[in-house]
N, C-alpha and C positions, 0 to 999 in steps of 0.2 A: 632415364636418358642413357643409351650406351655410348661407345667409345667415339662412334663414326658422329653422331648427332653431340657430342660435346667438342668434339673435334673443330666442326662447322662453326657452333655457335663461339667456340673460343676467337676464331679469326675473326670475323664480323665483327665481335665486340673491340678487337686488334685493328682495323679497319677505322671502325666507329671512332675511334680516342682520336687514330691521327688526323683524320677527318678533325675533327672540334681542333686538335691543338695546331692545324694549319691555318683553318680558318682564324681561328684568335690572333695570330701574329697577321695575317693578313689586314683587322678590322686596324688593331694597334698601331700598323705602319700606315696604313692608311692614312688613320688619325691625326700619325704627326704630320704625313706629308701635306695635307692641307690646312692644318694649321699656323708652317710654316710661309707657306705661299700663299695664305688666303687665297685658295682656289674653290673651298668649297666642295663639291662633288666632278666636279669638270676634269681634275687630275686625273683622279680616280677611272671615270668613265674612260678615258683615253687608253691609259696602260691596259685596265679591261679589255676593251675594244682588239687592242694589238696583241694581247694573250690571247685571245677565243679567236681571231684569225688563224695562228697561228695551227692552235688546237685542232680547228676547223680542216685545216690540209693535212695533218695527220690523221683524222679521226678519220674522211673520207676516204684518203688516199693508202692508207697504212698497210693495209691486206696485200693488195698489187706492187706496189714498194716493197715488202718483205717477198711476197711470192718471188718477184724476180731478182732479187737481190741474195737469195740463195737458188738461184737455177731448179724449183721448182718447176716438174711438166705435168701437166693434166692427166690423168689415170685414163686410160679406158677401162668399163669391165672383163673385158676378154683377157687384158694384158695378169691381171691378179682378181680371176673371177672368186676363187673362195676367201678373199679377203675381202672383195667387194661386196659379195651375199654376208658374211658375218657381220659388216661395217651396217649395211642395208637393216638388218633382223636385229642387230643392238637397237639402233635407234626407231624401230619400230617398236618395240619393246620397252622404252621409254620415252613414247613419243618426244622425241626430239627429231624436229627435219632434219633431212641428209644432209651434211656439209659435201662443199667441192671438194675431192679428191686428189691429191698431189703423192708425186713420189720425186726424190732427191737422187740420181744415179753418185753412189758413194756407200764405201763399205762398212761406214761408222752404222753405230745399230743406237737409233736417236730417232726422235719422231717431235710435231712441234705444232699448233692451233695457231689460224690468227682469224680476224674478221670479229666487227663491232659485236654483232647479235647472230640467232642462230641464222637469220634469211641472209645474211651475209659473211661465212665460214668457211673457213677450207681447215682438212685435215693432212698433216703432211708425215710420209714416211722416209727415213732412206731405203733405198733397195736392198741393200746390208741388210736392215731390220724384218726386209717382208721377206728375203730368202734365207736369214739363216734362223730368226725362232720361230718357236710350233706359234702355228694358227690360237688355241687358246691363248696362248699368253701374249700375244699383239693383241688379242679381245680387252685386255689390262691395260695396254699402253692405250688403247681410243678409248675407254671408257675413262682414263685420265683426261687426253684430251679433248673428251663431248662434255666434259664436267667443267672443264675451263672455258668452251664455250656458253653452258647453262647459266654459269655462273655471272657471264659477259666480263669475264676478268681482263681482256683485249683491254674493256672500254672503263675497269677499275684502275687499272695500270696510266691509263692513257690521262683519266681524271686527275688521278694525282701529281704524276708531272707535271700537268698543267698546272693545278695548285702551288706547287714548288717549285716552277717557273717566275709563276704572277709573285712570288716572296722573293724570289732574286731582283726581279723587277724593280718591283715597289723598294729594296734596299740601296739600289743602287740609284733611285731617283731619291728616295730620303737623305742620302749621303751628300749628292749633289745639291738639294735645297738647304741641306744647312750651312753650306759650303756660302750660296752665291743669295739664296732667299731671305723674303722677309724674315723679323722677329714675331709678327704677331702676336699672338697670346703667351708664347712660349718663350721667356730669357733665357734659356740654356743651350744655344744652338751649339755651343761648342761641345757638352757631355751627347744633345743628339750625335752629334757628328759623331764621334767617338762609338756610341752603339751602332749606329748608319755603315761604319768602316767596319766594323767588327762583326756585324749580320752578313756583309756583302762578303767574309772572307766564310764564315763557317755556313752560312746557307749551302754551299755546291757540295758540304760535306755531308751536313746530316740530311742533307736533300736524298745523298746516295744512300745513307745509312738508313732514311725511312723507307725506301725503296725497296732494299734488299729485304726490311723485315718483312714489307707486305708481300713481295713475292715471293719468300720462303712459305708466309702464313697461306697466301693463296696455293702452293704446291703440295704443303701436305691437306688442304680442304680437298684440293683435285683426287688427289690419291683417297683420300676416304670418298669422298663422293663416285669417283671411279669405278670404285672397291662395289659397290653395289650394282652400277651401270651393267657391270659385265657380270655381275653374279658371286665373284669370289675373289674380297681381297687378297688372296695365294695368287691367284695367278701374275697381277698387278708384281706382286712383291718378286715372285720366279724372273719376269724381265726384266727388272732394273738391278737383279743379281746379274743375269747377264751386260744387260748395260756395263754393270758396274766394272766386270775382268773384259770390257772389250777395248782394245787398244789404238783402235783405228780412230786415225784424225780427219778433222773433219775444216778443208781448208776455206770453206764457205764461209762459216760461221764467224760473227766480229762479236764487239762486245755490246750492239745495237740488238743483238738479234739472239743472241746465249741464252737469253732470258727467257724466250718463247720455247726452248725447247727442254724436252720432259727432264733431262739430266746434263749436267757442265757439259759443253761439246769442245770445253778445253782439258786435254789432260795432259800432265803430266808439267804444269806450271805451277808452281805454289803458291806466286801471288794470285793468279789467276782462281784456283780454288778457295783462298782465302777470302776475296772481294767476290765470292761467285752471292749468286741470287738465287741457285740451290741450296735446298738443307741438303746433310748430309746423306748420302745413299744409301748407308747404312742401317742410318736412324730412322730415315723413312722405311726399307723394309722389316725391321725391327715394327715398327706401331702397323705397320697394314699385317704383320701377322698376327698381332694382339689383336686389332679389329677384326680377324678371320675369327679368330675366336670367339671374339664377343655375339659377332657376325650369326653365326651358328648357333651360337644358345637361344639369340633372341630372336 
């Protein structure tokens, strides 16, 4: 197995754990909440109910919300034909269908994926990015972001919020049943309560803390997966050196939307870098030249 395909399977397995260990506090809170209320499964189903609504209008709508929420405009081919023929011959080449094409007028050099699966995609540039590096190395930044789409990491992202949503949920109605609900099976409603308060305060934290791992873990899988799309983890690694000395701010971008794009579109903040949902730029081109390497031998 080389570096790119240990890489992969490392995330996934990263992925896997938090998956099982969300679920589990979800079955667990469950548990008490209807124990507490002798409700049965009827609790349950309702909170459900109001979490996958919820999910449901982000999952649907999320692409066109972000699209215009950063002043994305529709590409034509004429306007950037040889970024459009490269963009066209990558994904033939991997058969992945074309994503919609966007570009961001703004001089920051950042590029960003969003939409559930590949029939619902867009790839988005700033104009910064498509006129000031070479043609190869923007081949690096979209094979990052067709990788993100491949991966449907939009719709892994999206999954998991919603998981650690339904856990704030479910804590903040446990808290409340032990508060005003039956005893039922369970004499302890006062140390529930006590866990109920104490979920309800650190769920918004590690909710963020699980977040940022998987998005970090999902960014370097992009970049190795990437790495291959376009033929040469080096080139991948050349733009996000550039990325990395370019100074131009980017006043679109919130901390809703940071997350979609290839590299922090915050700089020059240090809490900002520190709670970022990038690994470091560095570290990522550091491993995408060891994968060149590997890349090559094998």
């Amino acid at each position: 197995m080389n570096k790119i395909e240990q890489t992969i399977q490392n995330n996934e397995i990263k992925l896997a754990f938090f998956i099982i260990i969300i679920t589990l506090v979800i079955m667990g809170l469950g548990y008490l909440i209807t124990d507490i209320l002798n409700l049965g499964m009827t609790g349950i189903f309702i909170s459900l109910v109001i979490a996958a609504g919820a999910n449901f209008i982000s999952y649907f709508f999320s692409k066109n919300i972000v699209l215009k929420s950063q002043h994305a405009i529709p590409m034509k081919s004429e306007q950037f034909p040889e970024y459009y023929k490269m963009v066209q011959d990558m994904c033939q080449r991997n058969n992945i269908i074309l994503p919609e094409l966007y570009y961001i007028e703004c001089n920051a050099l950042n590029a960003f994926a969003t939409g559930r699966n590949q029939k619902n995609a867009a790839v988005v540039d700033t104009s910064g990015l498509l006129q000031k590096v070479p043609l190869d190395e923007i081949s690096g930044i979209v094979g990052h972001e067709l990788s993100h789409i491949v991966h449907r990491d939009i719709l892994v992202t999206s999954f998991i919020t919603t998981l650690i949503g339904y856990v704030s949920i479910l804590a903040t109605t446990l808290r409340t049943a032990s508060m005003y609900g039956s005893k039922g099976r369970n004499q302890n409603n006062g140390l529930v309560f006590l866990v109920a308060t104490a979920a309800t305060a650190l769920v918004p934290i590690a909710g963020m803390l699980i977040k940022m791992a998987i998005s970090r873990s999902r960014e370097y899988m992009a970049d190795a997966t990437g790495g291959q799309i376009c033929g040469d983890p080096r080139l991948l690694a050349k733009a996000l050196y550039r990325i990395s000395h370019d100074g131009e701010p980017m006043p679109m971008a919130n901390t809703a939307t940071a997350p979609l794009y290839i590299a922090n579109p915050f700089k020059g903040n240090a809490f900002a870098n520190l709670m970022s949902t990038h690994p470091d730029i560095n570290d990522r081109i550091q491993r995408l030249n060891e994968m060149a390497a590997d890349y090559r031998v094998s």
